[in-house]
CHARMM-style PDB file with segment names, atoms N, HN, CA, C and O in Angstrom:
ATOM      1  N   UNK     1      -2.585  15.533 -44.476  1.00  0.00      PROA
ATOM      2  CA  UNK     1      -3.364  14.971 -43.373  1.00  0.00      PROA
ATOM      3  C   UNK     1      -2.785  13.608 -42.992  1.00  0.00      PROA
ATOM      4  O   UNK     1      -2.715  12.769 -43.890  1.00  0.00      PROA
ATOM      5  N   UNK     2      -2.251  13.208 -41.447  1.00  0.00      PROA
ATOM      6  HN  UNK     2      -2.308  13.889 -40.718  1.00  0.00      PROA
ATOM      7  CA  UNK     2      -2.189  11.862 -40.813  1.00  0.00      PROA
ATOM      8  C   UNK     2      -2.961  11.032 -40.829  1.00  0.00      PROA
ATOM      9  O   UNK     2      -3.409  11.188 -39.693  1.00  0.00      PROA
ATOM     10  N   UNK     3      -3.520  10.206 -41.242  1.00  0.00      PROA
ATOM     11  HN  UNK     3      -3.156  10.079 -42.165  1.00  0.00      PROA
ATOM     12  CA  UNK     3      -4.511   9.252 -40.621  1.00  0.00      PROA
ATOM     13  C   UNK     3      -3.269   8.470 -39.889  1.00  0.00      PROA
ATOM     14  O   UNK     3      -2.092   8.392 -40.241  1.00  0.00      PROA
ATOM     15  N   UNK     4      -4.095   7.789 -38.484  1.00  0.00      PROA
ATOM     16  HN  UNK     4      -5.051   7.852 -38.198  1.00  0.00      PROA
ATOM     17  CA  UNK     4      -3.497   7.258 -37.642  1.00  0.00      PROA
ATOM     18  C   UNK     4      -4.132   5.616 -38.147  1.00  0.00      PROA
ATOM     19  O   UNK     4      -5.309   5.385 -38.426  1.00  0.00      PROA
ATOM     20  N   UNK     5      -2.858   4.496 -38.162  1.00  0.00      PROA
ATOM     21  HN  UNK     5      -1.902   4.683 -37.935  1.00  0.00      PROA
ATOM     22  CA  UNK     5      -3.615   3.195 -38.588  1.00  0.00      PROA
ATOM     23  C   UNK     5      -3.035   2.249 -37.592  1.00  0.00      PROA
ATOM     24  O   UNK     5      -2.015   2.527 -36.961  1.00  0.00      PROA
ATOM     25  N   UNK     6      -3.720   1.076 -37.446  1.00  0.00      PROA
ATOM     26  HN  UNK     6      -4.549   0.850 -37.958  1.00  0.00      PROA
ATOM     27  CA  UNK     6      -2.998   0.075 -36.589  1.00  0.00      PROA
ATOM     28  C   UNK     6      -3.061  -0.992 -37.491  1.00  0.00      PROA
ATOM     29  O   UNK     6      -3.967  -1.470 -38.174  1.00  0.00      PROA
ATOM     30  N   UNK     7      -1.406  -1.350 -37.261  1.00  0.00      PROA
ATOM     31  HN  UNK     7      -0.671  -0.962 -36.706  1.00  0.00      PROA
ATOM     32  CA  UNK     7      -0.971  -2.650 -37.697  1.00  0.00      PROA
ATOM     33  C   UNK     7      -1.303  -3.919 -37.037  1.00  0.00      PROA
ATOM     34  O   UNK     7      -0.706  -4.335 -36.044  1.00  0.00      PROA
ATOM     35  N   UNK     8      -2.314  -4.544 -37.643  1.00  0.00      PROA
ATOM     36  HN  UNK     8      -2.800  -4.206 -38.450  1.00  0.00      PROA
ATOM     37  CA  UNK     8      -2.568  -6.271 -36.606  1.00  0.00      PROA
ATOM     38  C   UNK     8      -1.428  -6.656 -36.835  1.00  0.00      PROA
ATOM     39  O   UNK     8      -0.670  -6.410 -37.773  1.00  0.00      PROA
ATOM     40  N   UNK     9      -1.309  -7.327 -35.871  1.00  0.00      PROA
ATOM     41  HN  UNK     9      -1.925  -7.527 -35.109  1.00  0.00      PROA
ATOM     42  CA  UNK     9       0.190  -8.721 -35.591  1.00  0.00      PROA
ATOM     43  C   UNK     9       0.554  -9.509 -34.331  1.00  0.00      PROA
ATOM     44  O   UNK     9       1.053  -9.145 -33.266  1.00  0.00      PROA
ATOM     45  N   UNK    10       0.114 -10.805 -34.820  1.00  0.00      PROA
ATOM     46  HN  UNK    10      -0.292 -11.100 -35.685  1.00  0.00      PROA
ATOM     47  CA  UNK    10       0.138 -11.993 -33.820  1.00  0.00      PROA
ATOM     48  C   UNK    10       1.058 -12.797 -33.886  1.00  0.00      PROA
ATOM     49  O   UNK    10       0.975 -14.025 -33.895  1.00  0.00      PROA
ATOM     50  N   UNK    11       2.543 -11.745 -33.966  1.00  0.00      PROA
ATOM     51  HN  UNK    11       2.610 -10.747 -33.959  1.00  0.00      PROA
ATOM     52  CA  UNK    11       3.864 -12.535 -34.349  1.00  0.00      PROA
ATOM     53  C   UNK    11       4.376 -12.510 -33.124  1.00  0.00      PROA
ATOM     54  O   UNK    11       5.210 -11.623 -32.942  1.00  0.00      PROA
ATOM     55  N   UNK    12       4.009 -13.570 -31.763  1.00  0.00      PROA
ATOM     56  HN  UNK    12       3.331 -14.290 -31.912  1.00  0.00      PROA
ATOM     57  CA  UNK    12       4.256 -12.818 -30.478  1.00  0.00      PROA
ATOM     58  C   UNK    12       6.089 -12.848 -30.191  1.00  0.00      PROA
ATOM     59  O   UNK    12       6.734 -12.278 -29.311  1.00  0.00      PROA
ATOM     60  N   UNK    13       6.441 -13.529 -31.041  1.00  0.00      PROA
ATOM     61  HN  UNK    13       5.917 -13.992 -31.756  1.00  0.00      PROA
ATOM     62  CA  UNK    13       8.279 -13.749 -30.778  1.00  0.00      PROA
ATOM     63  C   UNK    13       8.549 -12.451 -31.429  1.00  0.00      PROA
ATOM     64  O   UNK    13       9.718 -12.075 -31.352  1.00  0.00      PROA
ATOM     65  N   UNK    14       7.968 -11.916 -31.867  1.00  0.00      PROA
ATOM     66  HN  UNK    14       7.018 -12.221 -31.930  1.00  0.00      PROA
ATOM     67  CA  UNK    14       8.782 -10.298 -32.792  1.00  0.00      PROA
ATOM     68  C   UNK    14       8.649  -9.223 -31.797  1.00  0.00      PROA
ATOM     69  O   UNK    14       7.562  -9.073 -31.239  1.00  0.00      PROA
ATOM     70  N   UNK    15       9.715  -8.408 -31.501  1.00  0.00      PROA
ATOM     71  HN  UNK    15      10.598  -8.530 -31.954  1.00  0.00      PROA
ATOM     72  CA  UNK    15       9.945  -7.765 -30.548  1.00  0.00      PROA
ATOM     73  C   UNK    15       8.933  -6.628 -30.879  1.00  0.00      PROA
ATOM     74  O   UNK    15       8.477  -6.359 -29.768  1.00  0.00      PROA
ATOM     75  N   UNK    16       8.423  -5.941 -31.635  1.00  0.00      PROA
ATOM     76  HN  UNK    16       8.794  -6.159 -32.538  1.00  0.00      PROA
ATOM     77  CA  UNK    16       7.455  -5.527 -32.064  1.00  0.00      PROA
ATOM     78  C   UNK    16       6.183  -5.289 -32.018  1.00  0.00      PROA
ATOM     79  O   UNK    16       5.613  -4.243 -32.330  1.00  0.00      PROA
ATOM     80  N   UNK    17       5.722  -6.277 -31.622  1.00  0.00      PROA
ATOM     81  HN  UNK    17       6.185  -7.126 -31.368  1.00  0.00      PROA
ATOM     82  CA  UNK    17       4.187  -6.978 -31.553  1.00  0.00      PROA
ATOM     83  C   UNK    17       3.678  -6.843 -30.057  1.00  0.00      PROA
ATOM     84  O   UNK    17       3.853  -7.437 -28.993  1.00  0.00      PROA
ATOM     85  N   UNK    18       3.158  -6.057 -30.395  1.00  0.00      PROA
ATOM     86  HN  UNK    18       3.017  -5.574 -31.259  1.00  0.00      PROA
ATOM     87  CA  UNK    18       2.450  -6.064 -28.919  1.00  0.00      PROA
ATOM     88  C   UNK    18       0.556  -6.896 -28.398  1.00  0.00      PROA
ATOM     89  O   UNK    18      -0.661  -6.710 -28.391  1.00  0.00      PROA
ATOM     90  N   UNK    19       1.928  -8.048 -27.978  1.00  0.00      PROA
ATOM     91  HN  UNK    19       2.917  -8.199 -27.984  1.00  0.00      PROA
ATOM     92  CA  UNK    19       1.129  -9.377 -27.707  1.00  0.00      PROA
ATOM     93  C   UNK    19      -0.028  -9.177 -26.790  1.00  0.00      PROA
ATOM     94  O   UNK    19      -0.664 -10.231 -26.761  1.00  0.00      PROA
ATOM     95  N   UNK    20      -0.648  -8.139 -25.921  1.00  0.00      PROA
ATOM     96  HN  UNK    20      -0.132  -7.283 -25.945  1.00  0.00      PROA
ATOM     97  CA  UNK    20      -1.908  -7.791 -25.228  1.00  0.00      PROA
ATOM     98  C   UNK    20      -2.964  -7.409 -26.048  1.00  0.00      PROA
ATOM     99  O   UNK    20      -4.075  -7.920 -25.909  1.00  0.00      PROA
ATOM    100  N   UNK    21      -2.709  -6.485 -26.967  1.00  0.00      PROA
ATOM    101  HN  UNK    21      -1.806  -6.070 -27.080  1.00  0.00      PROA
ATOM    102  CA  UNK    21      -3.517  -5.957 -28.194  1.00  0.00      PROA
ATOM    103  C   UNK    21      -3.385  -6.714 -29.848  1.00  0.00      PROA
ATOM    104  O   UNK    21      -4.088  -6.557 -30.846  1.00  0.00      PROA
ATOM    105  N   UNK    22      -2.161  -7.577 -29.604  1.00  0.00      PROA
ATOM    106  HN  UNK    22      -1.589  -7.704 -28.793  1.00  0.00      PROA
ATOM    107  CA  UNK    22      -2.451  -7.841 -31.057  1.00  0.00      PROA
ATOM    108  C   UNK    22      -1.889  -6.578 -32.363  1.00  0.00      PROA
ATOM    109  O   UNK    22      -2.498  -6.558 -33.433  1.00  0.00      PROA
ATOM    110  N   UNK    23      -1.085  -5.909 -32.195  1.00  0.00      PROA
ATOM    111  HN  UNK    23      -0.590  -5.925 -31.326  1.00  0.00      PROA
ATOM    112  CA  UNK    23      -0.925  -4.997 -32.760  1.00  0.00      PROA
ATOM    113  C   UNK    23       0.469  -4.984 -33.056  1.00  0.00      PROA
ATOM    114  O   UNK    23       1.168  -5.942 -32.724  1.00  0.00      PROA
ATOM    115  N   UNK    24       0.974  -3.935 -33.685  1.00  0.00      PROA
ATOM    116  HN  UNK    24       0.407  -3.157 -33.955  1.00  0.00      PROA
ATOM    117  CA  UNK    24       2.628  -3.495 -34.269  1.00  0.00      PROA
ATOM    118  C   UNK    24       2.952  -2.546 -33.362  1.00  0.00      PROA
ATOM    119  O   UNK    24       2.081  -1.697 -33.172  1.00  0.00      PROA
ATOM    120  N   UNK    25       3.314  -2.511 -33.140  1.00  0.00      PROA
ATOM    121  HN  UNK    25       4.022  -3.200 -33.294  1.00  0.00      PROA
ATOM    122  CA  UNK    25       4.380  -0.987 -31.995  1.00  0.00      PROA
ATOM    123  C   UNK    25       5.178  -0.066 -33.137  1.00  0.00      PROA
ATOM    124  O   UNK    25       5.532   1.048 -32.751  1.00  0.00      PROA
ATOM    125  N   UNK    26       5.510  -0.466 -34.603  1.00  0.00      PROA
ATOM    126  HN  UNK    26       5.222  -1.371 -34.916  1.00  0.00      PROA
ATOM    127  CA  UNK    26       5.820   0.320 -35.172  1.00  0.00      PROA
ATOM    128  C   UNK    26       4.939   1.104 -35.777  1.00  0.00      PROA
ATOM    129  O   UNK    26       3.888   0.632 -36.212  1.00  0.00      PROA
ATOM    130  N   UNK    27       5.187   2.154 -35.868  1.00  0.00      PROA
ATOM    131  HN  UNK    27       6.040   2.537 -35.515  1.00  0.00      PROA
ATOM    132  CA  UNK    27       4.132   3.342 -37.339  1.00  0.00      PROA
ATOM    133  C   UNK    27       4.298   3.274 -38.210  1.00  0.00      PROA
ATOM    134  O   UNK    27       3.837   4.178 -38.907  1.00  0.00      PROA
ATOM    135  N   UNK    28       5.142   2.081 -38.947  1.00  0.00      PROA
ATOM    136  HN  UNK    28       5.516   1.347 -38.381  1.00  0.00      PROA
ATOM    137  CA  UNK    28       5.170   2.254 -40.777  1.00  0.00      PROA
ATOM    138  C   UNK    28       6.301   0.552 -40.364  1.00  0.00      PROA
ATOM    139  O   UNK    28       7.269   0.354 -39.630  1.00  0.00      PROA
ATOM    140  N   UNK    29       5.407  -0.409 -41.387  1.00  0.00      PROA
ATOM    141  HN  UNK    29       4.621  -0.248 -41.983  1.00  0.00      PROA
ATOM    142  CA  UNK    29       6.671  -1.766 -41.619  1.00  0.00      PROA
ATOM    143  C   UNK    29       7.126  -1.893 -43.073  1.00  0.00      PROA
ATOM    144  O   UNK    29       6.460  -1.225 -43.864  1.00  0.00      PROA
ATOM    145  N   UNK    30       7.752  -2.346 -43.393  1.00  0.00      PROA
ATOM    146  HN  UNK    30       8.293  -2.889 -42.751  1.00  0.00      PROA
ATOM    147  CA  UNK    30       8.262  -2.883 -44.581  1.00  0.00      PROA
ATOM    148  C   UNK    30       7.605  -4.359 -45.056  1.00  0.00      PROA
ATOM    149  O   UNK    30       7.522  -5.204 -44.165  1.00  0.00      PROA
ATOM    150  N   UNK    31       7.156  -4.706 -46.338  1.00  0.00      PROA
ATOM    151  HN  UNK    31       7.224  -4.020 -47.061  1.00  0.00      PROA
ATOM    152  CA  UNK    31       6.705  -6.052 -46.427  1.00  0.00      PROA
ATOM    153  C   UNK    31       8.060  -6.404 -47.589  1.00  0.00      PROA
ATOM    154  O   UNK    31       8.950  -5.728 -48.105  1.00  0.00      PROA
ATOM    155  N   UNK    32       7.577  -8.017 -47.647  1.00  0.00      PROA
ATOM    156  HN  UNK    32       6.854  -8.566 -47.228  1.00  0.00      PROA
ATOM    157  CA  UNK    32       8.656  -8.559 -48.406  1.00  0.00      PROA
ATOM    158  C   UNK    32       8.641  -9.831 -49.167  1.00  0.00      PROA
ATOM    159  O   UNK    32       8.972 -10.835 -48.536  1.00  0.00      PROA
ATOM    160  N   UNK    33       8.322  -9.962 -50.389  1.00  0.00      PROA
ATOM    161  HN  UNK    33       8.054  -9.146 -50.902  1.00  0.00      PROA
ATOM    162  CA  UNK    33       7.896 -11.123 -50.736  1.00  0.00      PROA
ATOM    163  C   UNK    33       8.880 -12.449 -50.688  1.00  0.00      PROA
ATOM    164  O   UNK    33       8.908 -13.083 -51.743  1.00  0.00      PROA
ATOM    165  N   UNK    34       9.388 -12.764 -50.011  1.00  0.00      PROA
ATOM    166  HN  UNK    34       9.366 -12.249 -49.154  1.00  0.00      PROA
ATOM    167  CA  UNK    34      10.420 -13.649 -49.350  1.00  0.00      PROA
ATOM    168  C   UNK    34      10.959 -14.331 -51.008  1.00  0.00      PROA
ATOM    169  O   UNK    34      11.919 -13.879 -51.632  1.00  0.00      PROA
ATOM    170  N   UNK    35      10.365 -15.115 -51.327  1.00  0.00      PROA
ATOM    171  HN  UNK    35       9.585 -15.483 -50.820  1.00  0.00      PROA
ATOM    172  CA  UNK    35      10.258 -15.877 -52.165  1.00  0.00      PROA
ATOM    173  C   UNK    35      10.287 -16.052 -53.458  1.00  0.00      PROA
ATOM    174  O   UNK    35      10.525 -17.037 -54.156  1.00  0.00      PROA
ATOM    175  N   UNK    36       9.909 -14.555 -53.774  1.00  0.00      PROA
ATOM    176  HN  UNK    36       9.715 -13.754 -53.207  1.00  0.00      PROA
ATOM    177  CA  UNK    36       9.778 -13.287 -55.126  1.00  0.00      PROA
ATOM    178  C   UNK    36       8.679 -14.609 -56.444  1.00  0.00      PROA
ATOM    179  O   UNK    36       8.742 -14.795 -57.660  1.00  0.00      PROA
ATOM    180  N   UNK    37       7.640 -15.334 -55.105  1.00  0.00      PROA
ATOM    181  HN  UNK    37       7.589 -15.183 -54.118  1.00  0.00      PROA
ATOM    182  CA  UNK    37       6.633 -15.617 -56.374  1.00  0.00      PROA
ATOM    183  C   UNK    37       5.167 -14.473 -56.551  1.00  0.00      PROA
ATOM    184  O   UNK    37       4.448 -14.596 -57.542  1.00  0.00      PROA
ATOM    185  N   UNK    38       4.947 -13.692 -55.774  1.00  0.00      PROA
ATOM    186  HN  UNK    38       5.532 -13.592 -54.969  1.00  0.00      PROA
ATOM    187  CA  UNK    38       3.916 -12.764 -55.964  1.00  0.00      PROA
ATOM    188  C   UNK    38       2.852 -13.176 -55.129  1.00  0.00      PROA
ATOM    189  O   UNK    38       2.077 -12.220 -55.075  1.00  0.00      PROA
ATOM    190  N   UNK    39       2.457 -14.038 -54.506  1.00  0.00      PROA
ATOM    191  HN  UNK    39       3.086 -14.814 -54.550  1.00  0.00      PROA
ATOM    192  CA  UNK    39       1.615 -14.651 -53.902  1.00  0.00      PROA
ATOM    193  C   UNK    39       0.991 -14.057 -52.159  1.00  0.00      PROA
ATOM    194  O   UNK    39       1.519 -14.564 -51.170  1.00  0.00      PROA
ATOM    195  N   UNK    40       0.204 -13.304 -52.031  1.00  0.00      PROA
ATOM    196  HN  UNK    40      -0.225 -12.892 -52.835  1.00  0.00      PROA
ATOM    197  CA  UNK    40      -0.397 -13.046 -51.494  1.00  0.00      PROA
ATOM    198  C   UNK    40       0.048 -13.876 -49.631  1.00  0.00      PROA
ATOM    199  O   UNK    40       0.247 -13.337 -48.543  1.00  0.00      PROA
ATOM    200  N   UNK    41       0.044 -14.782 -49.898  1.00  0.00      PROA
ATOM    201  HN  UNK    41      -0.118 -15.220 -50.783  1.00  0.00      PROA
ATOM    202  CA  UNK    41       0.530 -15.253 -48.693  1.00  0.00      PROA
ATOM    203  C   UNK    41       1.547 -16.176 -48.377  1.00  0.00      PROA
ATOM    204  O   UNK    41       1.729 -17.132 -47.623  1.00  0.00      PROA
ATOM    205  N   UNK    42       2.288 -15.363 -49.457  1.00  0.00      PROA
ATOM    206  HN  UNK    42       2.140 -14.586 -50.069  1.00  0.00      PROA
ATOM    207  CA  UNK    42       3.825 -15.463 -48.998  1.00  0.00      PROA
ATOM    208  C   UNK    42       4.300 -14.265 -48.563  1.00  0.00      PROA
ATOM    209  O   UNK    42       5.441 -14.353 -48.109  1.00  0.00      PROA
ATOM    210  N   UNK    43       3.796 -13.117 -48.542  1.00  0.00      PROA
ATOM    211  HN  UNK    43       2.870 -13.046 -48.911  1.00  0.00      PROA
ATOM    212  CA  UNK    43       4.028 -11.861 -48.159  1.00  0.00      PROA
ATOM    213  C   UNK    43       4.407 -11.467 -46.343  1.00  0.00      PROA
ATOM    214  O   UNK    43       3.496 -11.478 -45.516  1.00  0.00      PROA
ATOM    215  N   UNK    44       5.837 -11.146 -45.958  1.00  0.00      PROA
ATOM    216  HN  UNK    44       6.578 -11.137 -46.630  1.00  0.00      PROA
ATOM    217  CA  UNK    44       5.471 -11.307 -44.741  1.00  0.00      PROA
ATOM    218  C   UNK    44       6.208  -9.874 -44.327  1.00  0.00      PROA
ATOM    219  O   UNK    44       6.803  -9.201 -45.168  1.00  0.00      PROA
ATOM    220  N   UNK    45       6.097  -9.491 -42.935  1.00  0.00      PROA
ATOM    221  HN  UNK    45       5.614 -10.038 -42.252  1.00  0.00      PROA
ATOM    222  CA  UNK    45       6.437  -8.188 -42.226  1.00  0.00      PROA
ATOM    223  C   UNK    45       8.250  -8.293 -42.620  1.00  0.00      PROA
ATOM    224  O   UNK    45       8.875  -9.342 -42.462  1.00  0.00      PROA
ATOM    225  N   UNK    46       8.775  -7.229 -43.052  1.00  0.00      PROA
ATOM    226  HN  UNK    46       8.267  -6.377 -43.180  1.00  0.00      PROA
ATOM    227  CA  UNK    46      10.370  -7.099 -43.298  1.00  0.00      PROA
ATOM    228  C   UNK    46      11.091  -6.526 -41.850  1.00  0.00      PROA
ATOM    229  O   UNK    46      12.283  -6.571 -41.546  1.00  0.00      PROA
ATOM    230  N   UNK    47      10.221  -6.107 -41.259  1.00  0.00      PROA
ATOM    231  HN  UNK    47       9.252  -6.070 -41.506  1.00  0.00      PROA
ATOM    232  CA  UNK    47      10.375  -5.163 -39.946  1.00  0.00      PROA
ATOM    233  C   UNK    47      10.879  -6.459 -39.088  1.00  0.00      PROA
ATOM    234  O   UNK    47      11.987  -6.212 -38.613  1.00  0.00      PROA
ATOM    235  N   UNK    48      10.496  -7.529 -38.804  1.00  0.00      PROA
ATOM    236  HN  UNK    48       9.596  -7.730 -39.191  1.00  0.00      PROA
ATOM    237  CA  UNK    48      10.437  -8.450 -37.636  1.00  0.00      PROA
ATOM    238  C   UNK    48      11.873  -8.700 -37.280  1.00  0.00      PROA
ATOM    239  O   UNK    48      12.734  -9.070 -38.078  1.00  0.00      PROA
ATOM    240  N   UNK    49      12.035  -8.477 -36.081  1.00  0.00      PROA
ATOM    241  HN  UNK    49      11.336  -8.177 -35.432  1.00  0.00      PROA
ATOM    242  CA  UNK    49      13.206  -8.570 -35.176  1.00  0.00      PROA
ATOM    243  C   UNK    49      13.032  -9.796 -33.667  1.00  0.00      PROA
ATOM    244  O   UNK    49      12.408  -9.676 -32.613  1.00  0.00      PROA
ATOM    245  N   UNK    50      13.666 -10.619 -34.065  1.00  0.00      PROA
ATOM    246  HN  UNK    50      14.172 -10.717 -34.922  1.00  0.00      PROA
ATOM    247  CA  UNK    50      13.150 -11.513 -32.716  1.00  0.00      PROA
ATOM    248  C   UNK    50      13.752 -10.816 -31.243  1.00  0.00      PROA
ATOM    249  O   UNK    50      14.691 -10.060 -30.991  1.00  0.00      PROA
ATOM    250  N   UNK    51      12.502 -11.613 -30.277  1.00  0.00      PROA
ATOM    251  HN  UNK    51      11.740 -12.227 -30.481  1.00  0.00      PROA
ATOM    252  CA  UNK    51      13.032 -10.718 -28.837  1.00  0.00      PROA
ATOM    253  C   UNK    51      13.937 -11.554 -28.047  1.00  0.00      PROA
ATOM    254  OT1 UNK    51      14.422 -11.122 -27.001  1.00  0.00      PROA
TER     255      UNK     51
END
C-alpha cells in the first residue's frame, strides 16, 4: 500500500520547494546529519539543489 505524504519545506532558494504551498516537489528526500553529532537540529534535507 502507497500512502501519499507531503514534505513541508520553507527552503525557498531550493529548487525543490514549492514556495506557494510550502512543500517538497520531491516524493522521497534524503536527510543528512551534516556534522555527524546526532542532534536533531542539525539534521538537514540532502536533496537541496539551489535555483
Amino acid at each position: 500500500m502507497n500512502n501519499k505524504q507531503t514534505i513541508k519545506c520553507t527552503v525557498e532558494d531550493c529548487k525543490y520547494c514549492d514556495c506557494d504551498k510550502d512543500t517538497c516537489m520531491l516524493n522521497k528526500i534524503k536527510v543528512c546529519n551534516c556534522d555527524g553529532s546526532g542532534i536533531k537540529e542539525t539534521t538537514m534535507c540532502d536533496s537541496y539543489k539551489e535555483k
